[in-house]
C-alpha positions in Angstrom: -31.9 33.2 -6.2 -28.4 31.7 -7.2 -27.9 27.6 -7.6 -27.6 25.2 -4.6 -24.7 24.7 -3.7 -23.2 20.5 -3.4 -22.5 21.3 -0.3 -25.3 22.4 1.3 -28.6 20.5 2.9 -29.9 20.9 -1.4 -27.2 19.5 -2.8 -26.8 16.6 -0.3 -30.1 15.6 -0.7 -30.5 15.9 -4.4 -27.0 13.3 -4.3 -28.9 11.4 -1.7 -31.9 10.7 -4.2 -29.6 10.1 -7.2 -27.9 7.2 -5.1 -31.3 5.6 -4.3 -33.3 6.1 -7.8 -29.9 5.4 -10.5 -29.2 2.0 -11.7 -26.1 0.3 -9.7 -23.9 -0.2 -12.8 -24.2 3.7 -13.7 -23.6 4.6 -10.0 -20.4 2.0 -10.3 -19.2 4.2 -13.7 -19.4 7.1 -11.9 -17.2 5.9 -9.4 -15.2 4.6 -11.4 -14.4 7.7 -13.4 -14.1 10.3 -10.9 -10.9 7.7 -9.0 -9.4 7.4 -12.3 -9.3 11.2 -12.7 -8.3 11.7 -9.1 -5.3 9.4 -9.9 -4.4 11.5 -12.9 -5.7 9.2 -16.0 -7.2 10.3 -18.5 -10.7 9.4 -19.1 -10.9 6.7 -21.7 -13.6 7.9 -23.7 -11.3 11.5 -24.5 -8.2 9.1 -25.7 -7.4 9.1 -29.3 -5.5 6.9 -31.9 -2.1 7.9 -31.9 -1.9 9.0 -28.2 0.5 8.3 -25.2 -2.3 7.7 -22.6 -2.6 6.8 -18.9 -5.9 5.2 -18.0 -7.2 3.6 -15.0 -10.1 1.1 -14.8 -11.6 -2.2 -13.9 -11.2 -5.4 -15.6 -14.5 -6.1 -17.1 -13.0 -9.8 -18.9 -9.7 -11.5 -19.4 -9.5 -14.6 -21.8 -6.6 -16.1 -23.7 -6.8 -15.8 -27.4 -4.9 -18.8 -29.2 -4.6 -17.4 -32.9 -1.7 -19.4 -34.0 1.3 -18.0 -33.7 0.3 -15.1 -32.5 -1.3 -16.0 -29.3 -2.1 -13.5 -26.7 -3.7 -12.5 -23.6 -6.7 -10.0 -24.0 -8.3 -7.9 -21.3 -11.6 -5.4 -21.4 -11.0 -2.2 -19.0 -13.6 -0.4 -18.0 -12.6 3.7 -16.3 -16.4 4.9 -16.0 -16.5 6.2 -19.5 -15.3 3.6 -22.0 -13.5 0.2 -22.8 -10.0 -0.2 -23.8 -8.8 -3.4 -25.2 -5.7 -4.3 -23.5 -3.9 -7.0 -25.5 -0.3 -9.0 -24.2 1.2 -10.4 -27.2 2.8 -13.7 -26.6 1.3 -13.9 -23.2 -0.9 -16.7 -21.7 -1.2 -15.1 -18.1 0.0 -12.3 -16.7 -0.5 -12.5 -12.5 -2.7 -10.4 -11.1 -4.6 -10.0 -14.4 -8.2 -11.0 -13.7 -11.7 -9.7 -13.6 -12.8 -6.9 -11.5 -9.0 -5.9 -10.5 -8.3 -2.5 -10.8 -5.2 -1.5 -12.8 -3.6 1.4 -14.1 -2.1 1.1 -17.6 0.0 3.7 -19.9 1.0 3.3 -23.7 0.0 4.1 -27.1 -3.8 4.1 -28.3 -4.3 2.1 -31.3 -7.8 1.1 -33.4 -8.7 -2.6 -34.2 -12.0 -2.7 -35.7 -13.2 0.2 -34.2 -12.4 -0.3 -30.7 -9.7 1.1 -29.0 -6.8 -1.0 -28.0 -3.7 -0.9 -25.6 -0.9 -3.4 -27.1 1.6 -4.7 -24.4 0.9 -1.7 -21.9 3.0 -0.9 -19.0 0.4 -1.8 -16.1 0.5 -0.7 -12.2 -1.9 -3.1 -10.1 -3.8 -0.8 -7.7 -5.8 -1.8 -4.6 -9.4 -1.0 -4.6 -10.3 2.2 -4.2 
């Protein structure tokens, strides 16, 4: 006997129970990565330092960071399979910047302690999906 296909009563049901016995927040990453690769980003968690990426996610936070001269505005996005910093230099508020809006951003990966970290990305607000 061969697999069960997604498609039929086996499959539908087996993605039936998933929905009703996996935590909300994993069902949500799911979601969240299969749009983002539907809209042709690349899942966060396969970028690398030193690439020209495209990634689209949720905004998990957005807070102003006052260091001195050097102020900023500093966003955590969220695709489904990893956080990327997103960091404005110079900026206080952006419009349309704010938690839980979906945004698609492109530019170069960078690493600050660790994390990985989109400075002054080119951004494309998207409606929910």
């Amino acid at each position: 006997m061969g697999s069960v296909d997604e498609t039929s009563t086996g499959g539908v049901f087996r993605r039936w129970v998933r929905r009703l016995t996996t935590d909300v927040a994993d069902l949500d990453a799911d979601d969240l990565s299969r749009d983002s690769v539907r809209c042709g980003a690349q899942p966060a968690v396969q970028c690398r330092s030193g690439e020209q990426v495209v990634v689209l996610g949720r905004l998990r936070s957005v807070e102003f960071c006052p260091h001195g001269a050097s102020a900023s505005l500093e966003a955590e996005l969220f695709d489904g399979t990893d956080g990327v910093t997103l960091v404005w230099m110079g900026r206080r508020r952006i419009p349309g910047i704010e938690p839980g809006r979906t945004i698609k951003v492109r530019g170069r990966i960078a690493l600050r302690d660790g994390r990985k970290v989109l400075y002054n990305p080119y951004y494309e607000l998207q409606q929910a999906l």
